[in-house]
DSSP file (Angstrom, degrees, kcal/mol; ACC not computed):
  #  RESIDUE AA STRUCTURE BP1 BP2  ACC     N-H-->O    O-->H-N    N-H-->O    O-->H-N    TCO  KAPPA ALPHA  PHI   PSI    X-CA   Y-CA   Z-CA
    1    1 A X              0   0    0      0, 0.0     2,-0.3     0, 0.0    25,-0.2   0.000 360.0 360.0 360.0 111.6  -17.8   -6.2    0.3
    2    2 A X  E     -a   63   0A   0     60,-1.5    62,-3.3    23,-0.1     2,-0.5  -0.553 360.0-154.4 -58.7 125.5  -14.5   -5.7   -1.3
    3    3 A X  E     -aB  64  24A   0     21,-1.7    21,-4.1    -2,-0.3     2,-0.3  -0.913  11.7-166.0-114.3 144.6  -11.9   -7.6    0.1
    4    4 A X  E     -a   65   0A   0     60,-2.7    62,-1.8    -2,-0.5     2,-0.5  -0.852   7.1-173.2-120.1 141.6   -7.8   -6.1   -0.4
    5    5 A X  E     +a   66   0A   0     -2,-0.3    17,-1.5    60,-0.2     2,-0.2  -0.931  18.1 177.6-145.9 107.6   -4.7   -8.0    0.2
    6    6 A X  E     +aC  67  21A   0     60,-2.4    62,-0.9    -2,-0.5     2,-0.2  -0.947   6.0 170.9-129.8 154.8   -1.3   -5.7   -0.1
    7    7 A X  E     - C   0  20A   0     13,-0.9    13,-2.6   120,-0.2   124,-0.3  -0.899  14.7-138.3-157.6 152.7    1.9   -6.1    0.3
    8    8 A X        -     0   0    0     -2,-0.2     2,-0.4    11,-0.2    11,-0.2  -0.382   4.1-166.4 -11.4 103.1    5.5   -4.8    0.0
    9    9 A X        -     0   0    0     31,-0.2     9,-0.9    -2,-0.1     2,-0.4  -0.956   3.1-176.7-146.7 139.9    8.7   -5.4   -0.9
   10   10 A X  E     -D   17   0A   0     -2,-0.4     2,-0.5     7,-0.2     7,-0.2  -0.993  14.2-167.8-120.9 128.0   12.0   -3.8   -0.5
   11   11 A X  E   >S-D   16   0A   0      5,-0.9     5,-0.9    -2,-0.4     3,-0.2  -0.997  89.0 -10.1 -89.4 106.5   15.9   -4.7   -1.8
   12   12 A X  T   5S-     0   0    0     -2,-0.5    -1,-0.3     3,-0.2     3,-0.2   0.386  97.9 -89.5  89.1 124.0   17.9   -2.2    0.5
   13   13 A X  T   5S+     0   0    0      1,-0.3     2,-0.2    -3,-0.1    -1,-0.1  -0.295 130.0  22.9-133.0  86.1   16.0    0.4    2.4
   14   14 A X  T   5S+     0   0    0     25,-0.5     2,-0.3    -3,-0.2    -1,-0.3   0.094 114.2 101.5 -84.3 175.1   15.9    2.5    0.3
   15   15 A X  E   5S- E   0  39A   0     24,-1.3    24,-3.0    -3,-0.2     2,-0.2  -0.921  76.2 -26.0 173.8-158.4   16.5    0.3   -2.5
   16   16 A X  E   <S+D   11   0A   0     -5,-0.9    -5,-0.9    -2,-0.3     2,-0.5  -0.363  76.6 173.5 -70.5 124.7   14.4   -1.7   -5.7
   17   17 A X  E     +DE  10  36A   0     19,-1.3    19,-2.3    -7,-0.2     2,-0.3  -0.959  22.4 162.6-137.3 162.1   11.2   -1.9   -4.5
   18   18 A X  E     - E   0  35A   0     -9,-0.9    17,-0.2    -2,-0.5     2,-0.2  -0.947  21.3-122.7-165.9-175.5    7.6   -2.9   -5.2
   19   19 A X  E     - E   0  34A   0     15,-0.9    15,-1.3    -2,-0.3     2,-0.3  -0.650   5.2-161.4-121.4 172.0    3.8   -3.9   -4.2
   20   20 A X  E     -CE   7  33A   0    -13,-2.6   -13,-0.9    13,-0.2     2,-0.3  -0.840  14.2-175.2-128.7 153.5    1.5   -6.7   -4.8
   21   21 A X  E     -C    6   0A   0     11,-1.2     2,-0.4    -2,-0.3    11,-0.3  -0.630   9.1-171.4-167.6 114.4   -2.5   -6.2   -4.2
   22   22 A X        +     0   0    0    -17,-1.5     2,-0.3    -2,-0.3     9,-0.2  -0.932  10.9 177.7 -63.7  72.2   -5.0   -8.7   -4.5
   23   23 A X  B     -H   30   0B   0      7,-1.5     7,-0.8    -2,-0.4     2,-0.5  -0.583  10.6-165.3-106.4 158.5   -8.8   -7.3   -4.3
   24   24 A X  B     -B    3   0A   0    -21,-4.1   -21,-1.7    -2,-0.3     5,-0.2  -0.983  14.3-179.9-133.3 149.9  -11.6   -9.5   -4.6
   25   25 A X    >   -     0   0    0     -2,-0.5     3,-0.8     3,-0.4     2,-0.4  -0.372  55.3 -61.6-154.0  96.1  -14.9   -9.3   -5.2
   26   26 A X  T 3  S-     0   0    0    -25,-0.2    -1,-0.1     1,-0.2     0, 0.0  -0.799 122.0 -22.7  48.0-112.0  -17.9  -11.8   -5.5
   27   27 A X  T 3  S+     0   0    0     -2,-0.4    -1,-0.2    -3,-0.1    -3,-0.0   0.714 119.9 104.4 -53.0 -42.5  -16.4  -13.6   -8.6
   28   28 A X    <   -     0   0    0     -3,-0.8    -3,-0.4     1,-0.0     2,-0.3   0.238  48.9-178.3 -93.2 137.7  -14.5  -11.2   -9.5
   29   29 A X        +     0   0    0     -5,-0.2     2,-0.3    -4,-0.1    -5,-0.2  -0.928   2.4 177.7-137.9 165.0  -10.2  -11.1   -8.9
   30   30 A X  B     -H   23   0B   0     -7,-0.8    -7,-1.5    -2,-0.3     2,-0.1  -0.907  12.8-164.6-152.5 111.9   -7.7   -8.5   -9.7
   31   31 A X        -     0   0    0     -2,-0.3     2,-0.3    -9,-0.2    -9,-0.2  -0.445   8.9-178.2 -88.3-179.8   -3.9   -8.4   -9.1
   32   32 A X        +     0   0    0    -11,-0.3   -11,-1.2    -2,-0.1     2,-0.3  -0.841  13.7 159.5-154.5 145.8   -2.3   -5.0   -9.5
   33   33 A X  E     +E   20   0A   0     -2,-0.3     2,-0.2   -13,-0.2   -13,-0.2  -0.730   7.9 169.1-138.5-172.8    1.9   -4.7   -9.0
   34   34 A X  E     -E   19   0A   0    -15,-1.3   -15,-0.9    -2,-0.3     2,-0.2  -0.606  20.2-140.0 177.2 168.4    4.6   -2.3   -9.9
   35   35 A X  E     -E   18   0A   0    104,-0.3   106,-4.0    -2,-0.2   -17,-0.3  -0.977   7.6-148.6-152.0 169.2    7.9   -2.0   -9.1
   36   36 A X  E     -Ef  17 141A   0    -19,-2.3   -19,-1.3   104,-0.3   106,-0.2  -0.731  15.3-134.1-141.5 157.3   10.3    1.3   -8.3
   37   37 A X  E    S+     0   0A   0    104,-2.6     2,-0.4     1,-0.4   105,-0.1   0.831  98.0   4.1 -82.2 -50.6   14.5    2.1   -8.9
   38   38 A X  E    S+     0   0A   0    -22,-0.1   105,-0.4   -24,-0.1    -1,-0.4  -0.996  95.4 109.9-167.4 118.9   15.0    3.5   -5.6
   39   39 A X  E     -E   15   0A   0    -24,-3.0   -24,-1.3    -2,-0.4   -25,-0.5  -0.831  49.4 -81.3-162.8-153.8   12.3    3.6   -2.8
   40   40 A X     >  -     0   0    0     -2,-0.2     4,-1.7   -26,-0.2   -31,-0.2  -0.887  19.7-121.3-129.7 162.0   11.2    2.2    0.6
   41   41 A X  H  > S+     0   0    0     -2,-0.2     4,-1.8     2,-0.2   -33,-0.2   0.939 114.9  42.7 -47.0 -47.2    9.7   -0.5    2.3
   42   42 A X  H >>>S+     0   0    0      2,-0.2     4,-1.1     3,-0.2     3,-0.8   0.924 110.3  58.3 -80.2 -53.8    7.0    1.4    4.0
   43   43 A X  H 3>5S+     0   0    0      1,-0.3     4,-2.8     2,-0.2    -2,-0.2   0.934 110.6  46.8 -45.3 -58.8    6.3    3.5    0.6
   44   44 A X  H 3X5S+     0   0    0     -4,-1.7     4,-1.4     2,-0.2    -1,-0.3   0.725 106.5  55.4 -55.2 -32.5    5.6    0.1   -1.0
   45   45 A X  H <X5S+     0   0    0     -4,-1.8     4,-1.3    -3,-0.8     3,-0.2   0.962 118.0  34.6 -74.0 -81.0    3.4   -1.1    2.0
   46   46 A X  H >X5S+     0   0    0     -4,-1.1     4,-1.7     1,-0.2     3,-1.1   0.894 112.1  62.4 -53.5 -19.8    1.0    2.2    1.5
   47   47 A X  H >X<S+     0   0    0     -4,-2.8     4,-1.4    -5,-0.8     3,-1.2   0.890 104.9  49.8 -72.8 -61.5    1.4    2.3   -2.6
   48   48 A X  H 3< S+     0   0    0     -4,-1.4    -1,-0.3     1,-0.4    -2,-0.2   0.420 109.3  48.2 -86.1 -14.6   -0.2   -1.0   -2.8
   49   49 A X  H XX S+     0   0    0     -4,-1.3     3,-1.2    -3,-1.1     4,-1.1   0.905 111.2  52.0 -95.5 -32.9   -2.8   -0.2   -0.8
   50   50 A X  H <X S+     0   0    0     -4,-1.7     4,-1.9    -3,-1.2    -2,-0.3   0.724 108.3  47.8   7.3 -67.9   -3.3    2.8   -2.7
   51   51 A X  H 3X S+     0   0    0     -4,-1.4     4,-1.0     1,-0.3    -1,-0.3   0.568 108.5  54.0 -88.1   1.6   -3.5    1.3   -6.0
   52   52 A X  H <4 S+     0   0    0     -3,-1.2    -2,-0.3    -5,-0.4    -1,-0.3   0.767 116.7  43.4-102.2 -16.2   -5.9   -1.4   -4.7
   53   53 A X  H  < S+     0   0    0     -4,-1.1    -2,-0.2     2,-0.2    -3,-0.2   0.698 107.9  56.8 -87.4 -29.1   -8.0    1.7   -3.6
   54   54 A X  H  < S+     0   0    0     -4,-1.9    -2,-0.2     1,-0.2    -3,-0.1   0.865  97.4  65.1 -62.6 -43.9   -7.4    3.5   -6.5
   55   55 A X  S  < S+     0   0    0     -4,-1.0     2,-0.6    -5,-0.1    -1,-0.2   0.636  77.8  93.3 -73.3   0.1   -8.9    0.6   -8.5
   56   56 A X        +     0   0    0     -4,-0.2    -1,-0.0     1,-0.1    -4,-0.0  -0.745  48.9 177.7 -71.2 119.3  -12.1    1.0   -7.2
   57   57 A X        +     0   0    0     -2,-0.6     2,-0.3     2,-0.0    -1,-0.1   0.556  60.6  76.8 -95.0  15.2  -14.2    3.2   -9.4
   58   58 A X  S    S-     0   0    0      1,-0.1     2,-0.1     2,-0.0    -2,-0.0  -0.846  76.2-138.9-133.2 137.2  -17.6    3.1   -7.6
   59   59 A X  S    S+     0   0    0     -2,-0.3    49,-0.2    49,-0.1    50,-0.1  -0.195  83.7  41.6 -79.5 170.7  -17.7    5.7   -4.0
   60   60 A X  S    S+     0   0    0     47,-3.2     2,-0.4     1,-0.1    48,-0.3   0.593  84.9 156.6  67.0 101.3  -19.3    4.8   -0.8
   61   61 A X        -     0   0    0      2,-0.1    48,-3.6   -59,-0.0     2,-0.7  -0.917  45.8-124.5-146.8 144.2  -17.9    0.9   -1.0
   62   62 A X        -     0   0    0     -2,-0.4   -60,-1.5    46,-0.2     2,-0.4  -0.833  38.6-176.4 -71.2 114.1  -17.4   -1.4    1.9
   63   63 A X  E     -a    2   0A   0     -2,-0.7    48,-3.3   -62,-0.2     2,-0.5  -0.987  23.0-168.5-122.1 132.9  -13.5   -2.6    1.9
   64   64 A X  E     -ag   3 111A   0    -62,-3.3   -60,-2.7    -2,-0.4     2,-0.4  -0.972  14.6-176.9 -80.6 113.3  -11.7   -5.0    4.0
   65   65 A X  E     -ag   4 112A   0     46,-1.9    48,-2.6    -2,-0.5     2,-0.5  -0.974  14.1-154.4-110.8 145.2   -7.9   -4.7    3.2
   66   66 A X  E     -ag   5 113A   0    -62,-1.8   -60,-2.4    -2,-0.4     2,-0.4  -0.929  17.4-176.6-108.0 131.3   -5.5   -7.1    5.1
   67   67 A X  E     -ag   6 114A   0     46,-3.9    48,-2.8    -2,-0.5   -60,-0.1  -0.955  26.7-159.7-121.4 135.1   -2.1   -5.4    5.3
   68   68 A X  S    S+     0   0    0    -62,-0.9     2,-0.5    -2,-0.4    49,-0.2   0.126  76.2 104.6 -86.9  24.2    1.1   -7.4    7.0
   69   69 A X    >>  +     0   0    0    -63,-0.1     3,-2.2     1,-0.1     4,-1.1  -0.758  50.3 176.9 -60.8  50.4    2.2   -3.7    7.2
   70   70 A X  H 3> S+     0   0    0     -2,-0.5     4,-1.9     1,-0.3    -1,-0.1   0.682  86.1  63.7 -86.0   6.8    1.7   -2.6   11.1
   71   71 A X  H 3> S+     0   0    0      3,-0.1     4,-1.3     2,-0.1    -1,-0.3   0.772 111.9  32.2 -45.5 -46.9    3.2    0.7    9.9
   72   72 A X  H X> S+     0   0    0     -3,-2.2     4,-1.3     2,-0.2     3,-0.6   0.956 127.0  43.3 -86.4 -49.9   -0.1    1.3    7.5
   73   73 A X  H 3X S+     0   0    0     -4,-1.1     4,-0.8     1,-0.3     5,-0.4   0.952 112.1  47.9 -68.4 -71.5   -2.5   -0.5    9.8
   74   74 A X  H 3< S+     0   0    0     -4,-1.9    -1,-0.3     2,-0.2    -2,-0.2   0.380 107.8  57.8 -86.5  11.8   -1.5    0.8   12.7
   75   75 A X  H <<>S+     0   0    0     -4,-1.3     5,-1.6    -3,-0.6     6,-0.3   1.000 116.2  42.1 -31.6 -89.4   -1.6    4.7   11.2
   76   76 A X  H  <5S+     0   0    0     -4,-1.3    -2,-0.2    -3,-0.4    -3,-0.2   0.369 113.6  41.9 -51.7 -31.1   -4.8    4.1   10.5
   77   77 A X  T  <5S+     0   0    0     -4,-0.8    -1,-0.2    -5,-0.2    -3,-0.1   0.437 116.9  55.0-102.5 -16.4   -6.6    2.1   13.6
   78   78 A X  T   5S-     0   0    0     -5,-0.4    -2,-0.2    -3,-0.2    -1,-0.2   0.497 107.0-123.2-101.3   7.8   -4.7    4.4   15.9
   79   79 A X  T   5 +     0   0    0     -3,-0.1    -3,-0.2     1,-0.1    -4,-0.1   0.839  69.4 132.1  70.7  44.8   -5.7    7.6   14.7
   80   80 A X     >< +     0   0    0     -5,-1.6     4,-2.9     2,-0.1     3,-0.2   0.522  66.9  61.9-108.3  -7.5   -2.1    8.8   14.0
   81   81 A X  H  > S+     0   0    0     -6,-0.3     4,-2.1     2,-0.2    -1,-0.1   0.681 104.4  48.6 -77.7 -17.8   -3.1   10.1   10.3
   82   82 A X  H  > S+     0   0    0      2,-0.2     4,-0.9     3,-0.2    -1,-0.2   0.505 107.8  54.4 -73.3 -26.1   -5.3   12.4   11.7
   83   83 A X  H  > S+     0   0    0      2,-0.2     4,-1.9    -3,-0.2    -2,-0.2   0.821 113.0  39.7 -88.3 -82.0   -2.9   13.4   13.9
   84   84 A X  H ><>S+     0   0    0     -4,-2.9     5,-1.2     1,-0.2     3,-1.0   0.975 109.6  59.3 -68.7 -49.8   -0.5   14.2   11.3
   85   85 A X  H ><5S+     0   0    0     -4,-2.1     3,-2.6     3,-0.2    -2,-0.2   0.924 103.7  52.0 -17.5 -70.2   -3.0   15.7    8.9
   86   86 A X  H 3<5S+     0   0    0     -4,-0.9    -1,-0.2     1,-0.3    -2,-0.2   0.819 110.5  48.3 -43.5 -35.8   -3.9   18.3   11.5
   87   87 A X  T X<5S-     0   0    0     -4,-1.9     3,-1.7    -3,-1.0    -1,-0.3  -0.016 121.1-112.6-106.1  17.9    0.2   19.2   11.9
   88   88 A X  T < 5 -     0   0    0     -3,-2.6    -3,-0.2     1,-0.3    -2,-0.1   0.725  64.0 -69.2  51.1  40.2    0.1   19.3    7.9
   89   89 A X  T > <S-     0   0    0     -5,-1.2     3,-1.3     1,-0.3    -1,-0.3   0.769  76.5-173.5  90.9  57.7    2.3   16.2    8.2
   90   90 A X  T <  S-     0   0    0     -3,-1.7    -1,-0.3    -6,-0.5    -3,-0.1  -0.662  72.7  -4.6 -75.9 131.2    5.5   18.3    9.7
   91   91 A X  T 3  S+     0   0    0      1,-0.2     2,-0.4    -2,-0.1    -1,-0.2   0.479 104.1 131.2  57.9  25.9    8.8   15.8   10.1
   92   92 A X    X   -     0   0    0     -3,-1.3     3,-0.7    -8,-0.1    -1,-0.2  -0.884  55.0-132.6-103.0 126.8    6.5   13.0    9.0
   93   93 A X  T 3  S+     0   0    0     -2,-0.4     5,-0.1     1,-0.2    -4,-0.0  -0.385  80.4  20.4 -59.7 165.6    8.0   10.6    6.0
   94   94 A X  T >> S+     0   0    0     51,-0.1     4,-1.3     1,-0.1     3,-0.9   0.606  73.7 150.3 100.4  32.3    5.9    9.5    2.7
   95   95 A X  H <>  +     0   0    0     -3,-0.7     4,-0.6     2,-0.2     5,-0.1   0.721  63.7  69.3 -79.6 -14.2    3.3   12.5    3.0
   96   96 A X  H 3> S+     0   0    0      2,-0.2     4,-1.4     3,-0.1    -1,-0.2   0.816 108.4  37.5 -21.8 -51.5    2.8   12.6   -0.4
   97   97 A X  H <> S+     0   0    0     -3,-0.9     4,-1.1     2,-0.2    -2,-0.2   0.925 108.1  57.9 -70.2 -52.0    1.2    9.2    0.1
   98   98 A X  H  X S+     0   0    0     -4,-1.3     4,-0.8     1,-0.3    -3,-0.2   0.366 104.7  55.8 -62.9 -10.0   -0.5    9.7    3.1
   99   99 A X  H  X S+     0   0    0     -4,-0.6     4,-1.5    -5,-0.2    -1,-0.3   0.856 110.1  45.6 -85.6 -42.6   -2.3   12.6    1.5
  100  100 A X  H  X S+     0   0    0     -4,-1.4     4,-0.6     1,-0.2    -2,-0.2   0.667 110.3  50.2 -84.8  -4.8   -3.5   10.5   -1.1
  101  101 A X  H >X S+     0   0    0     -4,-1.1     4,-2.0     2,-0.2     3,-0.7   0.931 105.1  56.5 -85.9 -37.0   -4.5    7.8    0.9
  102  102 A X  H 3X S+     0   0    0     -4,-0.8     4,-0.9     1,-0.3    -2,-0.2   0.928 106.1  56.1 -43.4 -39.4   -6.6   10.0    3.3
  103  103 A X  H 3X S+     0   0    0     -4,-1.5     4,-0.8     1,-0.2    -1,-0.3   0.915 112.1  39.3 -85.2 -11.2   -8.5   11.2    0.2
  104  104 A X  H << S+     0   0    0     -3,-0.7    -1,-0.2    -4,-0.6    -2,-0.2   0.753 107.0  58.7 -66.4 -35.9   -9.5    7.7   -0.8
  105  105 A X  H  < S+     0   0    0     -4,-2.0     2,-0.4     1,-0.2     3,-0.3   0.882 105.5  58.3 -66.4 -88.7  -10.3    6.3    2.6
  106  106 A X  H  < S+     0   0    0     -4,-0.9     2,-0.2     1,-0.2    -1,-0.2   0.226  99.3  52.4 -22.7 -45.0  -12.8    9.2    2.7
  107  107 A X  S  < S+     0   0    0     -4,-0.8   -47,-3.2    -2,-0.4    -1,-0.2   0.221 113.6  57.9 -85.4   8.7  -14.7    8.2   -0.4
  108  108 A X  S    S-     0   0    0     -3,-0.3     2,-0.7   -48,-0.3   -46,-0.2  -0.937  77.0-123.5-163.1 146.0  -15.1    4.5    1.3
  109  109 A X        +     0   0    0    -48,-3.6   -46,-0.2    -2,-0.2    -4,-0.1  -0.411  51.9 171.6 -92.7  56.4  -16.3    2.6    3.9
  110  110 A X        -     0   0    0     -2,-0.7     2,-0.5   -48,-0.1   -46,-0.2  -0.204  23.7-174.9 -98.2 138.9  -13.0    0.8    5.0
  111  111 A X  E     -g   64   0A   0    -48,-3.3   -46,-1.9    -2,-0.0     2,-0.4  -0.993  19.7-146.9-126.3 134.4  -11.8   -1.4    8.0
  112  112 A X  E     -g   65   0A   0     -2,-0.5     2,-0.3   -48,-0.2   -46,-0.2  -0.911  11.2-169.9 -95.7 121.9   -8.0   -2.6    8.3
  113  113 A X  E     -g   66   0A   0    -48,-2.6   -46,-3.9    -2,-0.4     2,-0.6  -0.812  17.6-131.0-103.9 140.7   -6.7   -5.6    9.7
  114  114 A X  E     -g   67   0A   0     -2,-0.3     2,-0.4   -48,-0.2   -46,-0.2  -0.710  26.6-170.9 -87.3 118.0   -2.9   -6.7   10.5
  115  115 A X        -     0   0    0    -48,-2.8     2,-0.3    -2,-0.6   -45,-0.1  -0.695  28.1-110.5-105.1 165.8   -1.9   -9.8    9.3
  116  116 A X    >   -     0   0    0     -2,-0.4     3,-0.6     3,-0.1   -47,-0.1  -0.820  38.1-125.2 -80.6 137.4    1.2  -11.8    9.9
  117  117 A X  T 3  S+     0   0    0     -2,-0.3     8,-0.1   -49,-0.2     7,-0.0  -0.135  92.6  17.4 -67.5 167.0    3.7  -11.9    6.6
  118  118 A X  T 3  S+     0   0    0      1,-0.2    -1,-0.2     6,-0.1     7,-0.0   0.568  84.2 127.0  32.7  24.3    4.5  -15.2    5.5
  119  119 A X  S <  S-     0   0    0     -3,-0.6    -1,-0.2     1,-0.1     3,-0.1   0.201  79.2-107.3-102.2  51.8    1.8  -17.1    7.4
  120  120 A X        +     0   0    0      1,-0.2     2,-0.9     2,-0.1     3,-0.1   0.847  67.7 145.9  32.6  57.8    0.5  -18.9    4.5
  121  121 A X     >  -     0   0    0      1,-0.2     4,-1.5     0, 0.0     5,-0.4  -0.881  47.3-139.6 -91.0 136.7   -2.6  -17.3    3.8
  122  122 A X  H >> S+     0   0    0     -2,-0.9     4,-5.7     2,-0.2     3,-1.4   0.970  98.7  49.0 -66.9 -66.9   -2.5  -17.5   -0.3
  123  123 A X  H 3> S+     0   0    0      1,-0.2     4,-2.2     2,-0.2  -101,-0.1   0.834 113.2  51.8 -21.1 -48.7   -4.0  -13.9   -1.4
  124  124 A X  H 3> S+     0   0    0      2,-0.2     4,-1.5     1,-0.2    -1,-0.2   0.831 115.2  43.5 -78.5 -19.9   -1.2  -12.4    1.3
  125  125 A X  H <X S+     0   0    0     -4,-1.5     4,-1.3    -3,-1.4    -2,-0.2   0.866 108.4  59.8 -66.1 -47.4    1.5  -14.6   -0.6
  126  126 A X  H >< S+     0   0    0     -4,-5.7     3,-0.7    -5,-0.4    -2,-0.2   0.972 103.3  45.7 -20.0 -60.7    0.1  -13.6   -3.4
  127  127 A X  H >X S+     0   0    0     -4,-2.2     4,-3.1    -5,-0.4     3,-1.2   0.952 111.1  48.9 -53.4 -49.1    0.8  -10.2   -2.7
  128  128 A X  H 3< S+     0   0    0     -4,-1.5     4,-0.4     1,-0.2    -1,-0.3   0.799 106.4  60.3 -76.1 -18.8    4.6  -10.6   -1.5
  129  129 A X  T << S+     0   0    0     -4,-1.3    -1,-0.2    -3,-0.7    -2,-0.2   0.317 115.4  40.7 -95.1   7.2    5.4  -13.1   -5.2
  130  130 A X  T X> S+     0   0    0     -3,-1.2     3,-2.7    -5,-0.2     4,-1.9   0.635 114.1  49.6-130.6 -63.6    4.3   -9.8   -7.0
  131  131 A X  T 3< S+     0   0    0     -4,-3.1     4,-0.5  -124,-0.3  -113,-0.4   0.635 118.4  39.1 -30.3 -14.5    6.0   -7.4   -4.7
  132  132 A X  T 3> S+     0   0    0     -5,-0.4     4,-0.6    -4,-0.4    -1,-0.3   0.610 113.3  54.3-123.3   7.6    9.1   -9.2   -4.9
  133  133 A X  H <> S+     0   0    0     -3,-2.7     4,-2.1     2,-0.1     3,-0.5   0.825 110.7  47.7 -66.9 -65.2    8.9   -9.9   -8.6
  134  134 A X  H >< S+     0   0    0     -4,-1.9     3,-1.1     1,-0.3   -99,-0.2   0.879 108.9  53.9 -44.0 -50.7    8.4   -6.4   -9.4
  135  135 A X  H 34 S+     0   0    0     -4,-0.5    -1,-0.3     1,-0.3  -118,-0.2   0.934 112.2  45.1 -41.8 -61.2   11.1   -5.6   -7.3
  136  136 A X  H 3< S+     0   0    0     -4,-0.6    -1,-0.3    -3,-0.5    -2,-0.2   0.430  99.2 107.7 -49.1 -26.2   13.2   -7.8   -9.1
  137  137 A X    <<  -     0   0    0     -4,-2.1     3,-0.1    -3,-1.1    -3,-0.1   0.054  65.5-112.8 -64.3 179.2   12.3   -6.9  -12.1
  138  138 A X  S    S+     0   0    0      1,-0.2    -1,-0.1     2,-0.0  -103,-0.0  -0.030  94.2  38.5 -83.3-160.9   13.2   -5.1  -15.2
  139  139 A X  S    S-     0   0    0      1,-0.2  -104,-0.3    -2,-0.1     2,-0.2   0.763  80.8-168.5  92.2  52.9   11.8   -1.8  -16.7
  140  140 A X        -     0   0    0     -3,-0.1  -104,-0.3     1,-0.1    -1,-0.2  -0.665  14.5-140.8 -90.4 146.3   11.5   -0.3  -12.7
  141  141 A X  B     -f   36   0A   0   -106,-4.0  -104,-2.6    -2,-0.2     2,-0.7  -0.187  23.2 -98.7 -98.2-163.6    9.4    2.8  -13.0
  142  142 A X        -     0   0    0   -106,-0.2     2,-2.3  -105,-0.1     3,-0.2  -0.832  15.9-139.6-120.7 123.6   10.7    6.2  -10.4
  143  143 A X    >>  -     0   0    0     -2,-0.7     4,-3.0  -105,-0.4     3,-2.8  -0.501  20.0-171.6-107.3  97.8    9.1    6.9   -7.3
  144  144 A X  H 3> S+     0   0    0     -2,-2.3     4,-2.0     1,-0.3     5,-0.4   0.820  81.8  60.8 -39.6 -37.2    9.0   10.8   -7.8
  145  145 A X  H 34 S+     0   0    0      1,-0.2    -1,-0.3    -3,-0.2     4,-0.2   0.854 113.7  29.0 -71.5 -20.0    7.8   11.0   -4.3
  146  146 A X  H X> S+     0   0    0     -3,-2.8     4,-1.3  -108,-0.2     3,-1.2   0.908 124.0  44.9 -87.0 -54.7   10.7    9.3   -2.6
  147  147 A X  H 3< S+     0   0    0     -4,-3.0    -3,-0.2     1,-0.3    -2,-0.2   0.650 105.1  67.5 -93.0  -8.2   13.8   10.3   -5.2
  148  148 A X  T 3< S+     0   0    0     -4,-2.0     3,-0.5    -5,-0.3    -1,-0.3   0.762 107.7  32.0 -62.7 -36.1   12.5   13.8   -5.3
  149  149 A X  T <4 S+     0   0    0     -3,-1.2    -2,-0.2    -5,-0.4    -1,-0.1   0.712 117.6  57.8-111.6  -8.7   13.3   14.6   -1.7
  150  150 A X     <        0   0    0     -4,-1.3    -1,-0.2     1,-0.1    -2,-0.1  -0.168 360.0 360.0 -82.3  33.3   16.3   12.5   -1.6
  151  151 A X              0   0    0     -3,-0.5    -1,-0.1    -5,-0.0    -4,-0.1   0.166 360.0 360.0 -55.8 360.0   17.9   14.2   -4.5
């Protein structure tokens, strides 16, 4: 089982943002970050699970991700993505994302858990000291999906 650890970070929302994602696996660790000019909070919460989903190359996988997100978790454990998929995601933000995470879940056997932010698990601190570096950082890439419809 793959285990996923994401988080978030926002200056200003919108503002500088980026994510942090931890996955583990037997021996095995992996960070992944980035950080963005102009985004959101919530955008940051799903990209970073995203890109920890993205870095799996092998289908079919058992994943835990623990998200302090209850915006991503609770999409997902409440059936509201399904929901907005059906209604071709009408007046719903960040569907760019939410399209690409639906096609990823599919490929994967995944359960999400809500975790508390800052309650000193190390992985989920992990996560937030690379989401808020990136943020903070230099060389912030453009998150087309956000600054494109906020033109």
């Amino acid at each position: 089982m793959i285990i996923m650890y994401t988080d978030g970070a926002s200056r200003g929302n919108p503002g500088r943002g980026g994510y942090g994602t931890v996955l583990l696996y037997k021996n095995h660790r992996k960070e992944l970050s980035a950080g963005y000019r102009l985004t959101t909070n919530n955008r940051m919460e799903l990209m970073a699970v995203i890109a920890g989903l993205e870095a799996i190359k092998k289908n079919g996988m058992k994943i835990q991700i623990y998200s302090d997100s209850q915006y991503v978790v609770d999409a997902v454990n409440r059936g509201w993505i399904w929901t907005w998929e059906r209604k071709q995601f009408k007046d719903k933000k960040n569907e760019d994302l939410w399209r690409k995470f639906i096609e990823l879940y599919k490929k994967h056997d995944i359960e999400i858990s809500w975790i508390k932010g800052h309650s000193g698990i190390p992985e989920n601190e992990r996560c937030d000291e690379l989401a808020v570096g990136q943020a903070d950082g230099n060389n912030l890439m453009i998150d087309e999906g956000f600054e494109s419809v906020h033109e």
